[in-house]
N, C-alpha and C positions, 0 to 999 in steps of 0.2 A: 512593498516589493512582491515580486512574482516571480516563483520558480519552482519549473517543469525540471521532477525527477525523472528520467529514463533508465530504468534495469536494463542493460544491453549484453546481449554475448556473443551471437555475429549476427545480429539484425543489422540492415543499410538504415543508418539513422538521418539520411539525407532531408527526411519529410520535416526534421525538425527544422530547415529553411522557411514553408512554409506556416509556422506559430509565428505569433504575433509578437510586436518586436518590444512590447512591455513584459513580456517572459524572459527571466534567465535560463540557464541551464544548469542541471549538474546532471551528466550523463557517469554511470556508475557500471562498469564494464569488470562482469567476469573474470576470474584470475587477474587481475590486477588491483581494483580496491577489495573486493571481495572473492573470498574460493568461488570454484565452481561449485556450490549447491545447487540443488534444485529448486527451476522457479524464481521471480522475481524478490520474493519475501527477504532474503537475505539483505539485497540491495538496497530496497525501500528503507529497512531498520538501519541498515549502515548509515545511511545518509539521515535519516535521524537523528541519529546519535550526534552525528557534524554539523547537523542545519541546528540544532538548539540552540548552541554557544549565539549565533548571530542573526537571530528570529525573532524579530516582534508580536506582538498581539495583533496587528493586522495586516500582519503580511500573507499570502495565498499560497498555500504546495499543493504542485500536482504530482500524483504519480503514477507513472502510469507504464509499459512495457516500452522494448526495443522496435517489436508491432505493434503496434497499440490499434490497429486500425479493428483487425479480426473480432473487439470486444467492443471498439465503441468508433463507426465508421465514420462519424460526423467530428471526432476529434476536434479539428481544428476550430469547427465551428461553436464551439462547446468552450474555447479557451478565449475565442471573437468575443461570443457575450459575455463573455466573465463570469466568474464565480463570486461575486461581491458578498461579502457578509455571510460567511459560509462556516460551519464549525465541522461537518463533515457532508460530503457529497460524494455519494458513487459518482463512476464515470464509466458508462456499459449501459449498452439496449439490450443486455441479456437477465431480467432479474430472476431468482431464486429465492427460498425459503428452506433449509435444511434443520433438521434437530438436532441435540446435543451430542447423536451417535452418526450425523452427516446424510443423516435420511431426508429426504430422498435421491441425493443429486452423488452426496460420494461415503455413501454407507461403508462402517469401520474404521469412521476420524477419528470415535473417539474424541470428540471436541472437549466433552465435559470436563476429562479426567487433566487433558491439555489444559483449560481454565482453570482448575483446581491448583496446579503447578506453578502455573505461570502468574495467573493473573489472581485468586485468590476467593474467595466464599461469593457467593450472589450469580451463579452461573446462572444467566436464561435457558430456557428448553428452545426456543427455538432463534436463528441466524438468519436475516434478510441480508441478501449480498446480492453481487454482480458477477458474473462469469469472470474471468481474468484478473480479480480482486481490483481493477485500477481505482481513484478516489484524488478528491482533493480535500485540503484541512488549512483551518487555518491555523497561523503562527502561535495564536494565545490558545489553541486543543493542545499544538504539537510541545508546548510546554507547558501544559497543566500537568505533564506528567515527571518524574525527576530524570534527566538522563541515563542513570544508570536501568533504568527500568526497559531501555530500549536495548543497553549491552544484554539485558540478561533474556531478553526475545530475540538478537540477533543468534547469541551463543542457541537457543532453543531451535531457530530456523535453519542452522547450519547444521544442527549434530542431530536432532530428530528430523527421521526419513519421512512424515506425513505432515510435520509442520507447514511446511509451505502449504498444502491443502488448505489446513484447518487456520490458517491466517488469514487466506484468501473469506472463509468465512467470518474471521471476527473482525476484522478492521470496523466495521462502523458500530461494534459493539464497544470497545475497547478505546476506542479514540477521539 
């Protein structure tokens, strides 16, 4: 199975007509499954949390904003070829490099101190990411880890004000 998360808050999510019609959907929209925090990070973890229970080892998540276009313009065509055999994949023509303190791109994340809390000893110094955090994983990543490990990043993404940031940079450290 395949299925295209979208964070939405008032993005026109019409473009998701054109994805390809092997993708499901789970579109996860502001004030309604989740608060309005800041940021997609909320939503993506929400829907984690949900996609677990009925996620196999080789089923494919993407996920990716309510624009997705501004971070990764060939979207559609990116979801055409498929992501076959995939454990984690940015999804963004924007890539980056930041250190444990968010240097270069968003100096004072504080990433490290974040990993320390959340995620626990072995922090790397440095974060290869993608502008707009989008990605896809597949189903045997999105459960190598225990469900509640995603409650306890959701609750982090919701109630710390820089999380969303510093998610945007671990996703493909972490997952």
């Amino acid at each position: 199975m395949k299925i295209l998360v979208v964070a939405k808050h008032h993005e026109d999510t019409a473009w998701t007509s054109d994805v390809p019609d092997e993708w499901n959907f789970l579109v996860v929209t502001k004030d309604l499954e989740v608060p309005k925090a800041d940021r997609e990070a909320s939503s993506w973890l929400w829907a984690m949390e949900q996609l677990w229970v009925e996620t196999g080892p080789e089923d494919q998540i993407a996920f990716v904003q309510g624009d997705p276009f501004p971070h990764e313009p060939n979207l559609i065509e990116v979801l055409n070829d498929g992501l076959a055999a995939i454990s984690y994949v940015p999804i963004g023509n924007q890539h980056h490099i930041d250190d444990w303190n968010g240097f270069p791109h968003g100096g004072g994340l504080e990433i490290r101190k974040f990993w320390e809390r959340h995620i626990g000893d072995g922090c790397p110094q440095y974060f290869p990411f993608v502008a707009g955090g989008q990605f896809a994983i597949s189903g045997d990543n999105l459960c190598s880890r225990d469900r509640g490990w995603y409650t306890g990043l959701y609750e982090a993404a919701v109630e710390e004000p820089k999380a969303p940031w510093i998610l945007e940079r671990l996703w493909g450290s972490i997952l």
